[in-house]
PATI-365433 format. One record per atom (N, C-alpha, C): residue number from 0; residue in one letter; chain; x negated, y negated, z. Coordinates in Angstrom, 1 decimal, always signed. Layout:
<sites>
{site NUM A A {X Y Z}};
...
</sites>
This chain:
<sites>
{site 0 X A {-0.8 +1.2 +0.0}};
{site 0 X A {+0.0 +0.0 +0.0}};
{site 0 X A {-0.9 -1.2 +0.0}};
{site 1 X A {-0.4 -2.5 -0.5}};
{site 1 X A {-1.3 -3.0 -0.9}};
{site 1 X A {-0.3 -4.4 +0.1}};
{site 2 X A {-1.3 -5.2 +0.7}};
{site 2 X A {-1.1 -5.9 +1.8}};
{site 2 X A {-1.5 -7.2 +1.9}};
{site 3 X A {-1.0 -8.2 +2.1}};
{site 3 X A {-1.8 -10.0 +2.3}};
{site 3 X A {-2.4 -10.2 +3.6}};
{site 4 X A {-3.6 -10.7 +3.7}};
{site 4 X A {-3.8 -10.6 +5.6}};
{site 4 X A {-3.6 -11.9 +5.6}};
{site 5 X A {-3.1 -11.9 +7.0}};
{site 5 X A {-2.6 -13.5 +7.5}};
{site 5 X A {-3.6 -14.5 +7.6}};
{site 6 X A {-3.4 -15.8 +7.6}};
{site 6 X A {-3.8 -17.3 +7.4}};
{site 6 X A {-5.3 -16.5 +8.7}};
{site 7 X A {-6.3 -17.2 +7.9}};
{site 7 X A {-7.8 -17.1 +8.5}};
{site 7 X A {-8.2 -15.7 +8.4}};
{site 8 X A {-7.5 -15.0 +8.3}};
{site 8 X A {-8.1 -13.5 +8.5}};
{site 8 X A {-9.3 -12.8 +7.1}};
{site 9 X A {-10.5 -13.1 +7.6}};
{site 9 X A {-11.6 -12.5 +6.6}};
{site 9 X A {-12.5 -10.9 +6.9}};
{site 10 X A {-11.3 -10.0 +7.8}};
{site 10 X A {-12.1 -8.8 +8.2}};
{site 10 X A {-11.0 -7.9 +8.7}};
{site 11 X A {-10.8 -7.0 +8.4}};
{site 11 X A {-10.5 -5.6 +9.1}};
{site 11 X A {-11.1 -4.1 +9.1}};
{site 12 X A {-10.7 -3.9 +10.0}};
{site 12 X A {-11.1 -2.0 +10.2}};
{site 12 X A {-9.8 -1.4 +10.3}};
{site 13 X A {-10.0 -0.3 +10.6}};
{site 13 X A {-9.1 +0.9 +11.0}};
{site 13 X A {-9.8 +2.3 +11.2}};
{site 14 X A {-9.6 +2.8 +12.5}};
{site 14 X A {-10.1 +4.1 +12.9}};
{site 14 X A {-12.3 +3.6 +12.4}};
{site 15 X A {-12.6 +3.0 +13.0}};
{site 15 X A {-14.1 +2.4 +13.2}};
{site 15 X A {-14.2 +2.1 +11.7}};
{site 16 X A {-13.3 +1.9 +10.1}};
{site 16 X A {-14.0 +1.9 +9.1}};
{site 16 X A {-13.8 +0.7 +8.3}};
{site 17 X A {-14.4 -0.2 +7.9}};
{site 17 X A {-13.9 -1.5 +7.4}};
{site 17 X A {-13.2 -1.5 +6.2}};
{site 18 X A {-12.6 -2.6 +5.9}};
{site 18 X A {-11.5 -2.5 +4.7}};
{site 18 X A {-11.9 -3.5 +4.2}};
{site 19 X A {-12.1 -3.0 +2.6}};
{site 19 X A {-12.8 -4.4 +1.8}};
{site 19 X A {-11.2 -5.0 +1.5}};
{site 20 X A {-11.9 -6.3 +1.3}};
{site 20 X A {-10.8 -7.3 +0.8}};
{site 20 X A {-11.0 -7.6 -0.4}};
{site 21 X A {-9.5 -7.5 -1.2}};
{site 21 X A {-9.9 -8.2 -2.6}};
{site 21 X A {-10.0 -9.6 -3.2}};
{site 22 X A {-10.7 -10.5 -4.1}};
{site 22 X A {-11.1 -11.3 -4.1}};
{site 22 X A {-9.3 -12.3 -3.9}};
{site 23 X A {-8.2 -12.0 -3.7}};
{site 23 X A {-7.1 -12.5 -3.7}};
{site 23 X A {-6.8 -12.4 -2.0}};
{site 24 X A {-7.4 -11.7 -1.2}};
{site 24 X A {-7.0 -11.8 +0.0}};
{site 24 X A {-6.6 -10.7 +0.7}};
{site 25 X A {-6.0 -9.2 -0.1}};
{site 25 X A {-4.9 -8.3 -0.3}};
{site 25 X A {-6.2 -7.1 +0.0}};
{site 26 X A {-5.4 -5.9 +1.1}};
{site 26 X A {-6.4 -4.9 +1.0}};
{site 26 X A {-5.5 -3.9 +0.8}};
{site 27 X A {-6.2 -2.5 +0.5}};
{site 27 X A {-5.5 -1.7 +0.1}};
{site 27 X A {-5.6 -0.5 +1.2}};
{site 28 X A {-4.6 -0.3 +1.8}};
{site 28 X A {-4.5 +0.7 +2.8}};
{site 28 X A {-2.8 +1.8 +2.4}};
{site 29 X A {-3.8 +3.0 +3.4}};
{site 29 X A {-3.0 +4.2 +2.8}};
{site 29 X A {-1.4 +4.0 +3.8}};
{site 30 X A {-0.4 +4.4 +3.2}};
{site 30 X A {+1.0 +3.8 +3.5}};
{site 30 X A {+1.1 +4.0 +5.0}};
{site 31 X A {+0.7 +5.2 +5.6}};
{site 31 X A {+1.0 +6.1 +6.5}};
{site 31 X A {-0.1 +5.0 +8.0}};
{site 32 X A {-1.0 +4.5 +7.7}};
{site 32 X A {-1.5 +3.1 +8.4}};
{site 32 X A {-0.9 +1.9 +8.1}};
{site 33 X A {+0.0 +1.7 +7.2}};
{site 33 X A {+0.5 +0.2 +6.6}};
{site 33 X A {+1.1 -0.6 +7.9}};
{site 34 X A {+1.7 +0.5 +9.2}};
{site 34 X A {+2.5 -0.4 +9.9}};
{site 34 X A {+1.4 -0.9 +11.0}};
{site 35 X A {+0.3 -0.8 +11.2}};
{site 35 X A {-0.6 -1.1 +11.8}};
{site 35 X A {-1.2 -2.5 +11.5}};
{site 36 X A {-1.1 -2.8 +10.1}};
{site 36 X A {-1.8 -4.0 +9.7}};
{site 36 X A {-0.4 -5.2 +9.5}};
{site 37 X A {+0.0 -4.3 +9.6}};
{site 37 X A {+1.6 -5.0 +9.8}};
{site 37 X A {+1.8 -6.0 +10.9}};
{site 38 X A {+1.7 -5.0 +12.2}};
{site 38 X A {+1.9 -5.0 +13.6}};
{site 38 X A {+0.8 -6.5 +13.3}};
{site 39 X A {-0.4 -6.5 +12.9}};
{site 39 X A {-1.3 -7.4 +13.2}};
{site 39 X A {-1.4 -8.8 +12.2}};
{site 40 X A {+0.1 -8.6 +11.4}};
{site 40 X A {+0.1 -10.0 +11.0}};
{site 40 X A {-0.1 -9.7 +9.0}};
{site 41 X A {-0.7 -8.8 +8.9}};
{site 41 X A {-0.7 -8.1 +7.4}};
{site 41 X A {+0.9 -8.4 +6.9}};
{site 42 X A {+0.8 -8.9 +5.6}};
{site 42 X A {+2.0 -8.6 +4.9}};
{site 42 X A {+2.2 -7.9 +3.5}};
{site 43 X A {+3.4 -7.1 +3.6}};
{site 43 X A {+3.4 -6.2 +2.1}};
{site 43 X A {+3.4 -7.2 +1.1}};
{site 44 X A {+2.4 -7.3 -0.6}};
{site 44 X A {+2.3 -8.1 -0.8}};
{site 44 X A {+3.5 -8.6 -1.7}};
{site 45 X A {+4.9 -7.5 -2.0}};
{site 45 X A {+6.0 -8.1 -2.2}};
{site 45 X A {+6.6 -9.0 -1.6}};
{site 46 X A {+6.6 -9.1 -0.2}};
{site 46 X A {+6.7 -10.1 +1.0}};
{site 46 X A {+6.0 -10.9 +1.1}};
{site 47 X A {+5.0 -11.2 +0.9}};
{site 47 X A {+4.4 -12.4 +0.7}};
{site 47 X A {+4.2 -13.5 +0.2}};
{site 48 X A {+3.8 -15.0 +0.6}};
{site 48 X A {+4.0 -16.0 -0.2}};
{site 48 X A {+3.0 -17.2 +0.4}};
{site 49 X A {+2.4 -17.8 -0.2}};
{site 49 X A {+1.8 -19.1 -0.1}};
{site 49 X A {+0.6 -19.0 +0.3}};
{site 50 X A {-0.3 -19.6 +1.2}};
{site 50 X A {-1.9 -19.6 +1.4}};
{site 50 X A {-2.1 -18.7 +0.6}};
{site 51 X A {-3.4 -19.5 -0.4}};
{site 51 X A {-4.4 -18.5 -1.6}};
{site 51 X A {-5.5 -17.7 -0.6}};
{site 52 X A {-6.4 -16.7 -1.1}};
{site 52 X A {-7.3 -16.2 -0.2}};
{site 52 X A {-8.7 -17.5 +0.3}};
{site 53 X A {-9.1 -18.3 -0.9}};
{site 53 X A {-10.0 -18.9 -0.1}};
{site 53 X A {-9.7 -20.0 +1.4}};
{site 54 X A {-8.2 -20.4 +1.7}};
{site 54 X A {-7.9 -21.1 +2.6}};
{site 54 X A {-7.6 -20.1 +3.6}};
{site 55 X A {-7.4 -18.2 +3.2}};
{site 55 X A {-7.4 -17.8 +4.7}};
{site 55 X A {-9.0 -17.0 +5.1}};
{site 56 X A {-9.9 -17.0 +4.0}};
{site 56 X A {-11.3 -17.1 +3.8}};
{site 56 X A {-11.9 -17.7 +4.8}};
{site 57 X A {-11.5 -19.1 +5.0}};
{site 57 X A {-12.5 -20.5 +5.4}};
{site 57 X A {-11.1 -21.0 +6.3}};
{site 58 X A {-11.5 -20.3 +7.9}};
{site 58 X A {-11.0 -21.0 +8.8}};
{site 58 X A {-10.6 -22.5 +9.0}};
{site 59 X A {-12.3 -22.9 +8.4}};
{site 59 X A {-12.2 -24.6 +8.8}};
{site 59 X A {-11.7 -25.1 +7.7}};
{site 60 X A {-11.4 -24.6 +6.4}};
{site 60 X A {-10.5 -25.2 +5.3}};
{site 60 X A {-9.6 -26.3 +6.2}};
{site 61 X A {-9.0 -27.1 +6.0}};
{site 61 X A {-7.8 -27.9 +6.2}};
{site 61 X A {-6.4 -27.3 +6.2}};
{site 62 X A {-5.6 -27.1 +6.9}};
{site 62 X A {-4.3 -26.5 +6.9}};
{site 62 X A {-3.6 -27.2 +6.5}};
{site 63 X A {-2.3 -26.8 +5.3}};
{site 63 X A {-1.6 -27.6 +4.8}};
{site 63 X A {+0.0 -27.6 +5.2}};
{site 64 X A {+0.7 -28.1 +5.2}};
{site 64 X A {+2.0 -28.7 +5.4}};
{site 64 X A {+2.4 -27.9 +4.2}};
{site 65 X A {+3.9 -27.3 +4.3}};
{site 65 X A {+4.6 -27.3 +3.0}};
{site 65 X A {+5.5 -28.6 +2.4}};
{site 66 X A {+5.0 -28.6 +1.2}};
{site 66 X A {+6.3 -29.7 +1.0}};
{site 66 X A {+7.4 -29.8 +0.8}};
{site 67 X A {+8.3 -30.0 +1.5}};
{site 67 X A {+9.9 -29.6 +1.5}};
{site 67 X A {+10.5 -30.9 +1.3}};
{site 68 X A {+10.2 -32.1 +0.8}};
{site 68 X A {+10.9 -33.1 +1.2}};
{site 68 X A {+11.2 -34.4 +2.5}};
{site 69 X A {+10.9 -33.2 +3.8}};
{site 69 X A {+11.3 -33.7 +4.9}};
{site 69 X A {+9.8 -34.0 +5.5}};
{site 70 X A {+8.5 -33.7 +6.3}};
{site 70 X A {+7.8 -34.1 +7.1}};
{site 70 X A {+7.4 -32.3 +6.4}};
{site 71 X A {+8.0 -31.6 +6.2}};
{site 71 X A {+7.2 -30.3 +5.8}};
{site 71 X A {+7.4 -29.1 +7.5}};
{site 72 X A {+7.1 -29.8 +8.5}};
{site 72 X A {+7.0 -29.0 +10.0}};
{site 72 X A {+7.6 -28.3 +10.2}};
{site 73 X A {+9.2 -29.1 +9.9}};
{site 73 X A {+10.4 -28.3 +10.3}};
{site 73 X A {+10.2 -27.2 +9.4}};
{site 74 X A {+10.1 -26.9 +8.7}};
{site 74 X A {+10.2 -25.4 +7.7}};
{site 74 X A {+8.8 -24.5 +8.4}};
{site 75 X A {+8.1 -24.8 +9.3}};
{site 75 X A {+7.3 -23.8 +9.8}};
{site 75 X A {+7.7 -22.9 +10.6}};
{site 76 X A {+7.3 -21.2 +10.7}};
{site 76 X A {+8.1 -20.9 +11.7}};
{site 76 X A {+7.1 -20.8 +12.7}};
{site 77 X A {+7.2 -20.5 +13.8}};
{site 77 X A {+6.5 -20.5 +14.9}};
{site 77 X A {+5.1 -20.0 +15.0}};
{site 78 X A {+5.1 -19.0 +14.0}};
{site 78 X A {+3.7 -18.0 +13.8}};
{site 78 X A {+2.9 -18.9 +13.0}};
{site 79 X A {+3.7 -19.7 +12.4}};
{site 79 X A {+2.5 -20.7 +11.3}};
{site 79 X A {+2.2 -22.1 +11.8}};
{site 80 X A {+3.1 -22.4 +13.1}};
{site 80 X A {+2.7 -23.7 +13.6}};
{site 80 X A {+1.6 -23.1 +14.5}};
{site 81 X A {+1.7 -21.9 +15.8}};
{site 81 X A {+0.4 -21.4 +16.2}};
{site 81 X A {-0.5 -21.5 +15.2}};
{site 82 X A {-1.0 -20.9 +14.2}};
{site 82 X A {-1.4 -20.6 +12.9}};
{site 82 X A {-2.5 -22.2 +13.0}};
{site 83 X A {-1.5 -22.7 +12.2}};
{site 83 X A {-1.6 -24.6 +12.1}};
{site 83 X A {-2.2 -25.3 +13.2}};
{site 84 X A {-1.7 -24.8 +14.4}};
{site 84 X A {-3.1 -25.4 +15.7}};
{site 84 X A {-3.9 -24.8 +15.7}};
{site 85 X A {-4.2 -23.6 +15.5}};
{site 85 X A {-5.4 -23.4 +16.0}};
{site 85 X A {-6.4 -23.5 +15.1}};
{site 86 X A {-6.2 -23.8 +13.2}};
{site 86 X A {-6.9 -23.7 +12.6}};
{site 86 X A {-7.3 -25.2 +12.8}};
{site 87 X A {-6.5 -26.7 +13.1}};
{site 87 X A {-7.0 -27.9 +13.6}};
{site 87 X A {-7.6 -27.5 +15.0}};
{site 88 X A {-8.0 -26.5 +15.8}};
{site 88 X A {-8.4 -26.8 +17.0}};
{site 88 X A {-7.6 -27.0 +18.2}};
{site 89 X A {-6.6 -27.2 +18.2}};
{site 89 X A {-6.0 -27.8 +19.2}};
{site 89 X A {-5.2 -26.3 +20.0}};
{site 90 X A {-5.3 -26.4 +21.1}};
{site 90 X A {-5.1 -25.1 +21.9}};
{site 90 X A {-3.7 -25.8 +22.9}};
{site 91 X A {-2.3 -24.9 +22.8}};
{site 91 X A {-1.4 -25.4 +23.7}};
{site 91 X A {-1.2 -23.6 +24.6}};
{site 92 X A {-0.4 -24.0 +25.6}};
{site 92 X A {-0.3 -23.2 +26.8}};
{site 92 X A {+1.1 -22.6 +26.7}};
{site 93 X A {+0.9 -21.3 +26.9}};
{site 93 X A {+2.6 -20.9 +26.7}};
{site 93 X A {+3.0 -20.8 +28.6}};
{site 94 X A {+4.6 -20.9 +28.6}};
{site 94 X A {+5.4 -21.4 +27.7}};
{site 94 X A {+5.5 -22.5 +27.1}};
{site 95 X A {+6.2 -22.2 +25.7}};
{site 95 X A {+5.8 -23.8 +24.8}};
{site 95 X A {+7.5 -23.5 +23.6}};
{site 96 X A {+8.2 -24.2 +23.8}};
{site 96 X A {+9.1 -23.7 +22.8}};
{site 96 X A {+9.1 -24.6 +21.3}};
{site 97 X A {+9.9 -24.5 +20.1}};
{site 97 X A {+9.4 -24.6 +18.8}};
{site 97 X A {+9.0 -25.9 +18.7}};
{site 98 X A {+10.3 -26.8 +19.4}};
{site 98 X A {+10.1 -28.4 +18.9}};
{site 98 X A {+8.8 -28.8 +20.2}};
{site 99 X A {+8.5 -28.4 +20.6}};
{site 99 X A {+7.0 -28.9 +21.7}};
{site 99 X A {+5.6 -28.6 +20.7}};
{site 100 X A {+5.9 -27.5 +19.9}};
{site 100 X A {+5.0 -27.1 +18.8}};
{site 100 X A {+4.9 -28.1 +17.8}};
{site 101 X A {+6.4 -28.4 +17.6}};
{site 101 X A {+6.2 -29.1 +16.1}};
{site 101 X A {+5.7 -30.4 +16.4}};
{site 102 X A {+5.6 -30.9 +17.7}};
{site 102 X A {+5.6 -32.7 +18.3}};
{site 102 X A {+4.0 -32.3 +18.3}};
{site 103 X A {+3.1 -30.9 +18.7}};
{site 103 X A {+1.8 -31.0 +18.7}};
{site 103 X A {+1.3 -31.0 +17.7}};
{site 104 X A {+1.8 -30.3 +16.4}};
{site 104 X A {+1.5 -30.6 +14.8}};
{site 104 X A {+1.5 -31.8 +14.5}};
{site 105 X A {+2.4 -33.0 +14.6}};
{site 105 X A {+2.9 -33.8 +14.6}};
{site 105 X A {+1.7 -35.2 +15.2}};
{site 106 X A {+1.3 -34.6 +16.3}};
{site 106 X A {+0.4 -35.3 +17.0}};
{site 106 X A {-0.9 -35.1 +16.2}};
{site 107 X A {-1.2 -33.8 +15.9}};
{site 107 X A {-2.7 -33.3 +15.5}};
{site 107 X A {-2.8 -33.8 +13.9}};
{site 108 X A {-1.3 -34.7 +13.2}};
{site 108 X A {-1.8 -35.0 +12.0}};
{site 108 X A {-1.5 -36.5 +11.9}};
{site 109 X A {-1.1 -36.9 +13.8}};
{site 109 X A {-1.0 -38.7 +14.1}};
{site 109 X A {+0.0 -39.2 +13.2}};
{site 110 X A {+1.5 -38.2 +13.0}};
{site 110 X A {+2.2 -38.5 +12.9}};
{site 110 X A {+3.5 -38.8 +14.0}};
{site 111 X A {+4.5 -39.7 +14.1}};
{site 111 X A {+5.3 -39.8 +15.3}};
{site 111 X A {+5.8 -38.8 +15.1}};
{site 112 X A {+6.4 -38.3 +16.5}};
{site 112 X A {+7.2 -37.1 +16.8}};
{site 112 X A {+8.7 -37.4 +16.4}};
{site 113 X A {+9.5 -36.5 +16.4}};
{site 113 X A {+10.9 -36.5 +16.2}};
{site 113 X A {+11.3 -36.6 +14.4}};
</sites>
C-alpha cells in the first residue's frame, strides 16, 4: 500500500528496518503493516491531499496557510494547527481547545485574533 507521511516526516522504520521514501513523500509498505503508519499519521495516498514532499522534507521550510478566502486558519483541523506550531516553533500546553490554537497561529503570524 502505498502511503503520504505527514507534514515534516523525513524517516520511518518498522520491525528495526527502514523504509525508503519516494522522491514525492509516499512509501511503500505491505498492507498487512498499513494500519501502523496510519496510527502514526501516514496517509493512504488516495486520502491524501496538499503539502508536496519537499515542505514535509525540510522542517524549517515555512508553513503555509490554505487559502480559502477567509484568514485560511479556520479550515485547519487541529492535527495541522499542532502541525503549524510546531513547525513555527511555538510550543502550547494541553489542555488547549481549537479556537486557543487558532488565536496561537494567529499570533505566530502577528495577525489579530478573532
Amino acid at each position: 500500500m502505498k502511503l503520504k507521511a505527514p507534514f515534516s516526516c523525513c524517516a520511518a522504520s518498522h520491525n528495526g528496518r527502514a523504509i525508503p521514501f519516494a522522491e514525492d513523500g509516499t512509501i511503500d509498505v505491505d498492507d498487512k503493516v498499513a494500519p501502523v503508519f496510519v496510527a502514526h499519521g501516514f496517509t493512504p495516498v488516495e486520502l491524501s491531499q496538499g503539502t508536496d514532499a519537499a515542505e514535509r522534507r525540510h522542517p524549517s521550510a515555512e508553513p503555509s496557510i490554505p487559502d480559502t478566502g477567509t484568514d485560511g486558519i479556520d479550515a485547519l483541523s487541529r492535527k495541522e494547527l499542532f502541525a503549524f506550531l510546531r513547525a513555527k516553533g511555538v510550543s502550547v500546553s494541553l489542555p488547549i481547545t481549537n479556537n486557543e490554537l487558532r488565536a496561537a497561529v494567529r499570533q505566530s503570524l502577528g495577525k489579530q485574533s478573532g
